[in-house]
C-alpha positions in Angstrom: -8.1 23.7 2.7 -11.0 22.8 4.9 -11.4 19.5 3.1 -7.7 18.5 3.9 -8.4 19.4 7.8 -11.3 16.8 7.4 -8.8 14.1 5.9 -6.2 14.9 8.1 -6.4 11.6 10.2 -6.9 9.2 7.0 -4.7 10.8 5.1 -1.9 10.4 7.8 -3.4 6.7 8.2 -3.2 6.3 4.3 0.5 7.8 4.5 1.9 5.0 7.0 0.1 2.2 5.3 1.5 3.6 1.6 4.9 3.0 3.7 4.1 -0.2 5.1 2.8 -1.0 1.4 6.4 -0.4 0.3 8.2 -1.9 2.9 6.4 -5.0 1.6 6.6 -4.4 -2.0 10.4 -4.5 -1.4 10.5 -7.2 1.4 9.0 -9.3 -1.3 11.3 -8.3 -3.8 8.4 -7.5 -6.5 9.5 -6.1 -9.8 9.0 -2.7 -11.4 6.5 -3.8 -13.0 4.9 -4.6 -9.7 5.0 -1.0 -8.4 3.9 0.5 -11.0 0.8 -1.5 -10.8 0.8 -0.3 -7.0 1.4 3.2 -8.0 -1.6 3.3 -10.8 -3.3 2.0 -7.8 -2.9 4.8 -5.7 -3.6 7.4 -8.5 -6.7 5.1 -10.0 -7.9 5.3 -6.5 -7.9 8.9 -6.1 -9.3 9.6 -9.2 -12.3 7.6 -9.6 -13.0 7.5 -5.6 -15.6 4.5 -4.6 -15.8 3.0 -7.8 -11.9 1.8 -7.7 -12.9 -0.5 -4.6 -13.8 -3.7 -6.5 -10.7 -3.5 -9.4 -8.2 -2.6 -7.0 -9.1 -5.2 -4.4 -8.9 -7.8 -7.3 -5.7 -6.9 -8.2 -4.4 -7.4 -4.5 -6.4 -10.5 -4.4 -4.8 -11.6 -7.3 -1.2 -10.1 -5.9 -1.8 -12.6 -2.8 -3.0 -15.4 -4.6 0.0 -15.2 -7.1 2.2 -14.8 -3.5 0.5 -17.9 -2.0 0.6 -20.1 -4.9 4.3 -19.2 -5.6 5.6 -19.5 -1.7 6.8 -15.8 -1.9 8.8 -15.0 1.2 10.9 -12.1 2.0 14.3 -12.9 2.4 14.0 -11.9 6.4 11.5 -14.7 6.9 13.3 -17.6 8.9 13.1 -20.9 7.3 12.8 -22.9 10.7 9.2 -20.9 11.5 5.6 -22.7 10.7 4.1 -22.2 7.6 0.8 -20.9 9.2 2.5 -17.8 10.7 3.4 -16.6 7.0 -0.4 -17.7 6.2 -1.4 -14.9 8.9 0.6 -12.8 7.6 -0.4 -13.1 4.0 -3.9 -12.1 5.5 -3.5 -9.3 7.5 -1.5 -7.8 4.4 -4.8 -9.0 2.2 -6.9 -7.2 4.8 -4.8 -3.6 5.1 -4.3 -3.8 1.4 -8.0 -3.5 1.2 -8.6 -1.4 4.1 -5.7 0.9 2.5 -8.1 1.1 -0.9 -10.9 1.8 1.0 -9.4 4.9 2.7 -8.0 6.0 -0.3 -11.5 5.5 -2.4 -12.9 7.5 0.2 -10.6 10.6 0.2 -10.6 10.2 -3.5 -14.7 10.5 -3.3 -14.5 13.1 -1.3 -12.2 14.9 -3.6 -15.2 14.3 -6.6 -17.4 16.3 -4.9 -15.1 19.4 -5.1 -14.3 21.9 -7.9 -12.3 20.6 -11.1 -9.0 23.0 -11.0 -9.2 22.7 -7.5 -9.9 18.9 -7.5 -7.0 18.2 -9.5 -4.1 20.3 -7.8 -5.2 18.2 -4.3 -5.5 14.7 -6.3 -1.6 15.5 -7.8 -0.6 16.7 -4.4 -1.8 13.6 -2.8 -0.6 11.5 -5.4 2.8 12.4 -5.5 2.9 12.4 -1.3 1.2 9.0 -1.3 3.8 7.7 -4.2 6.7 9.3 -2.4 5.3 7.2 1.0 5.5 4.2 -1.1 9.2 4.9 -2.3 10.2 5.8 1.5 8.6 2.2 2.7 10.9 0.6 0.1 13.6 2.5 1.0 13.7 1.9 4.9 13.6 -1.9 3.5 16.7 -1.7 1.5 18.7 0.6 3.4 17.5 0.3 7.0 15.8 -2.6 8.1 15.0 -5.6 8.8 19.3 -5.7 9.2 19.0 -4.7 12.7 16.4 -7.2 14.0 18.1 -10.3 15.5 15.8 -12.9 13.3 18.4 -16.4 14.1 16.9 -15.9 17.8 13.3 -14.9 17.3 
């Protein structure tokens, strides 16, 4: 219990940015397969701790690079806008994917360094809450927003 107190902060950090990793996912219209790659992520990351920084950053680099090269855009994005505001954009989701894969490396090596049994009844726990964050991003995509937002007069 202690060890969650300690997390507290990152994990509710980790739990927005597993949202705003969904909203994405789904703003970009990525296929299952896609996710599922996302979601191995997540679990990969709290199982193996520091040593899932490096594959899972290649992944999303390779992710972004396949988005770049393809001219991905969400359906939301105007059409009239400059191309180097979706090239910002592109890196600051680069850079919170990886920040995201830190935080979660981190709580997953801090999760090593307790007993097995115990270990593994937090790592589902927290697996299944960060997946379930993931699916709620999408969700608030499909169902709620961006319909709201005004985009023909930003």
């Amino acid at each position: 219990m202690r060890t969650l107190l300690v997390m507290a902060l990152p994990l509710a950090i980790l739990i927005l940015g597993m949202a705003g990793w969904g909203w994405w996912l789904a703003a970009l219209s990525v296929p299952p397969a896609g996710i599922v790659i996302a979601g191995l992520l997540v679990v990969y990351g709290l199982g193996v701790g520091w040593g899932s920084v490096v594959p899972a950053s290649a992944v999303i680099s390779v992710a972004i690079a396949l988005l770049v090269a393809f001219d991905i855009f969400p359906a939301f994005w105007p059409a009239n806008i400059h191309y180097k505001y979706w090239a910002y954009t592109v890196l600051v989701l680069w850079g919170g994917s990886v920040a995201a894969v830190c935080l979660l490396a981190k709580i997953g090596q801090t999760l090593r360094q307790r007993p097995g049994v115990y270990r593994w009844g937090v790592q589902l726990v927290l697996a299944t809450g960060l997946l379930l964050a993931l699916q709620t991003g999408a969700s608030l995509y499909q169902n709620h927003w961006p319909g709201w937002v005004p985009w023909e007069h930003l």
